[in-house]
N, C-alpha and C positions, 0 to 999 in steps of 0.2 A: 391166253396163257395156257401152259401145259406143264404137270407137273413132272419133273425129272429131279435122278440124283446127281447131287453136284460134291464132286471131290473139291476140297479146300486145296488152294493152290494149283486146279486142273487146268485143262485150255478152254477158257473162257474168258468173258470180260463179265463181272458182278459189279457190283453199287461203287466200292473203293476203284476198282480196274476202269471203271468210268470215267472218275476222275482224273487218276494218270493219265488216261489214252487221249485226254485233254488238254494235258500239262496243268491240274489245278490239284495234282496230290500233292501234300509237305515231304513225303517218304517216297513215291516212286515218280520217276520221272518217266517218258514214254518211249526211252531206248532200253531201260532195263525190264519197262515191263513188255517189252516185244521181243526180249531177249527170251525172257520166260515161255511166252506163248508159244512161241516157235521152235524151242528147244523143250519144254517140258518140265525144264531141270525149278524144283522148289529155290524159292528164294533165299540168302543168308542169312538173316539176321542177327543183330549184337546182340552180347547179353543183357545191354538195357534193353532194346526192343522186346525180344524175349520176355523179358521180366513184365512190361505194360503190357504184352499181351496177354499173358497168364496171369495178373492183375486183372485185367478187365473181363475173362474167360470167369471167373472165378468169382466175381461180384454181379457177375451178371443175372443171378436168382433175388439176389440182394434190392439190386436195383427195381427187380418186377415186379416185387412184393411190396417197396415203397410205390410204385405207381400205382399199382388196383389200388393201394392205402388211400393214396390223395385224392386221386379221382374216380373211383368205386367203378373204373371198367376191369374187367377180366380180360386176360392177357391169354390168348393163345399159341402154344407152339408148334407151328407147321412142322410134321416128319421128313417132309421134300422140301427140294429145291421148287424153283420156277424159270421157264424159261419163255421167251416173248416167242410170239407165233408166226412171225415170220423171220426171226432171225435167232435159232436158237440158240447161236454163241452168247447170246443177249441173256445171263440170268441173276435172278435173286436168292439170295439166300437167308431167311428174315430173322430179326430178335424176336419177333411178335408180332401178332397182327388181331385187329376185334375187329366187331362189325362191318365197321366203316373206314376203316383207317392202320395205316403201317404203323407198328411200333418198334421204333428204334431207340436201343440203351445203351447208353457212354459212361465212360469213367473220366474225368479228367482232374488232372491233380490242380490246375490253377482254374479251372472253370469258364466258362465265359459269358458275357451277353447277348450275344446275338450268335445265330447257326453260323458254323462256318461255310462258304461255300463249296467243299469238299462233301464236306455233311448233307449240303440244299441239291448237290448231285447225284448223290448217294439215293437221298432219298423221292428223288421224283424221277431217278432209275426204277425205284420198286415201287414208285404209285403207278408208272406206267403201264409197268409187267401186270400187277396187280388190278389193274382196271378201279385202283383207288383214288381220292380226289384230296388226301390226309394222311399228315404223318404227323405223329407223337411222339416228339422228344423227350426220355428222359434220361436227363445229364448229373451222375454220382461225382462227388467231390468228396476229398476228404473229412468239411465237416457241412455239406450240406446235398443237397436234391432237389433240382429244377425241373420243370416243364416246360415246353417252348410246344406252342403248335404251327406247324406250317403246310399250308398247301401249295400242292402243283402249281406249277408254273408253265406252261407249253411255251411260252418265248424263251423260258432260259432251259428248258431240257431238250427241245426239241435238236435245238444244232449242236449241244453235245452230244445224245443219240444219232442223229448226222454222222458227228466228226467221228464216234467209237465206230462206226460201221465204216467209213472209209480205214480206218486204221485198221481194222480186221483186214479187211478185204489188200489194203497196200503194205502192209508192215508183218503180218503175222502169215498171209496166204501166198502173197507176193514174196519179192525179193529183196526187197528196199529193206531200209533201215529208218526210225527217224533220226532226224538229228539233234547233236546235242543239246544242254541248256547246261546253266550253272552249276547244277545241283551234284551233292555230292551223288546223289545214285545212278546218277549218268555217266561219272568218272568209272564208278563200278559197273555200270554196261560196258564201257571201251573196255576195261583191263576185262571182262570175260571175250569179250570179241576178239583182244588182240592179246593176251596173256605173255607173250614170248617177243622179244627183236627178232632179226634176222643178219644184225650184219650191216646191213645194207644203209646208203644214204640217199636221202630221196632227192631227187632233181630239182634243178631252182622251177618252181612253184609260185605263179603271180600273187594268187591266195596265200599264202604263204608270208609272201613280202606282206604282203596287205595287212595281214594277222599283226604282225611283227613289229609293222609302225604302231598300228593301233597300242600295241602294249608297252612301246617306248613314251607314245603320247601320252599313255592313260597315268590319268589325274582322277579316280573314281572309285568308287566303292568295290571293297573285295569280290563282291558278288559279278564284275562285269569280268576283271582279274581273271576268275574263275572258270567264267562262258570264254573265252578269250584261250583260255590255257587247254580246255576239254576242245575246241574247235583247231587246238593245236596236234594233238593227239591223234583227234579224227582224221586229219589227213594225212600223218607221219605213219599210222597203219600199223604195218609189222615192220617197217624200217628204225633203225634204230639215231641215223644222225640227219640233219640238214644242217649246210653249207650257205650263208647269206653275209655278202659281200659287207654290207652296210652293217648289218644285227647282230655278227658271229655266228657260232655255232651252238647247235640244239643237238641235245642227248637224249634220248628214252630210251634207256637201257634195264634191262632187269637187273636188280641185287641177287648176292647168292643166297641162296637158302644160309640159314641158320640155327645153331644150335645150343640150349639153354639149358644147362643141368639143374633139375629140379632139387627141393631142398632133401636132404638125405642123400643124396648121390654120392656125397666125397665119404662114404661108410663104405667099406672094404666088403665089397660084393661081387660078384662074379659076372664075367663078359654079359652073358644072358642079361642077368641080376638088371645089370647097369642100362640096357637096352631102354626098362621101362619106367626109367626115370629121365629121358631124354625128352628136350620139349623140341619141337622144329618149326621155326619160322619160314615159310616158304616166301622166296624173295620174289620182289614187286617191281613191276616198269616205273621209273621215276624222272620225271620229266626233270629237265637240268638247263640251264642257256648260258654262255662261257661268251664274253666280249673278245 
């Protein structure tokens, strides 16, 4: 390992970007976060998200003073980053770490029993970096504080460490893309990739058909609905219609912007005045399908 500084949000893959690049994050799927890495551009986030992160930023002293409390280790705060030595897109960036072992602190509002494996990624990303064989869980809840210990695992980190370096190397240096999955943050990779129609209708498309039964047939969970609808997207592009003899026709067209006068607006103010009370909604591709 080698120490370096790591901007929050930079082009790298850290402990959570592990995950993703895996397809095993709940929040980033692996087209949004290869959207990032290769554009640079910071993530969006809602203002709940928001709110849990600055939640968790925030109790985060909280959290490391109940752990030395419980278990009388002292918690160290690394000033650097960490980055792996032969691959330094590969880094860490830690809550903690003592003698022997990573220390990692959560917040979670329902808690749980066992690590999640997002989490078991996360953290046998920075036992590796680390040359450590332990990580120490401590998990804050609203009205309690757990400790979970886990160590390394090299059959389950090793082919994710694999898979994050083929994904650097095909998705973030390369020209590929990956492809979609259910999730909602995947829907928000397509609309930054293809933000705009064009007009245009795409050509009949075998894939296309094939989608198309699939989603006449499907008898299944939202969640396939979803994959089904994102892998409709991905191949309609920046066109805006297709033509299917059997299915009808498919729209993804963008709304128009719109605009929401905020409260006090309708007070007798002046052109300017009135300007900064205007809210605008900037309109969205929304996929449509017409029998």
């Amino acid at each position: 390992m080698r120490k370096v500084s790591i901007n929050i949000g930079g082009r790298h893959i850290g402990g959570s970007s592990l995950a993703a690049a895996n397809g095993l994050s709940p929040w980033t799927s692996p087209l949004e976060l290869a959207l990032r890495l290769k554009t640079g551009v910071t993530p969006v986030f809602s203002d709940e998200q928001i709110h849990r992160m600055g939640l968790g930023t925030a109790l985060e002293p909280h959290a490391r003073n109940l752990f030395t409390k419980k278990t009388g280790i002292k918690v160290d705060m690394p000033e650097t980053g960490f980055a792996d030595d032969d691959h330094p897109f590969l880094v860490a960036h830690l809550d903690g770490i003592c003698k022997d072992a990573v220390i990692e602190l959560k917040w979670s509002e329902k808690g749980f029993g066992e690590i999640p494996i997002h989490y078991k990624a996360q953290a046998c990303h920075y036992m590796d970096i680390m040359n450590l064989k332990k990580t120490w869980f401590g998990v804050l809840g609203p009205s309690s504080f757990k400790i979970f210990e886990y160590e390394y695992d090299p059959h389950f980190h090793l082919p994710l460490k694999k898979g994050a370096i083929a994904f650097w190397e095909k998705y973030v240096e390369g020209g590929e893309y990956p492809p979609v999955d259910s999730s909602h943050s995947s829907g928000k990779g397509l609309k930054a990739l293809y933000p705009d129609d064009n007009g245009d209708i795409l050509e009949t498309n075998p894939k296309m058909e094939e989608l198309l039964k699939k989603r006449s047939d499907l008898d299944a969970p939202k969640k396939e609905l979803d994959l089904i609808n994102n892998q409709i997207k991905e191949l309609l592009k920046d066109n805006s219609f297709y033509n299917s003899e059997e299915y009808g026709r498919i729209s993804y067209k963008k709304t128009k912007d719109s605009f929401k006068w905020k409260a006090l607006s309708k007070v007798d103010l002046s052109k300017e005045e009135r300007v900064k009370f205007i809210e605008e909604k900037k309109g969205t591709r929304t996929l449509r399908f017409q029998k």
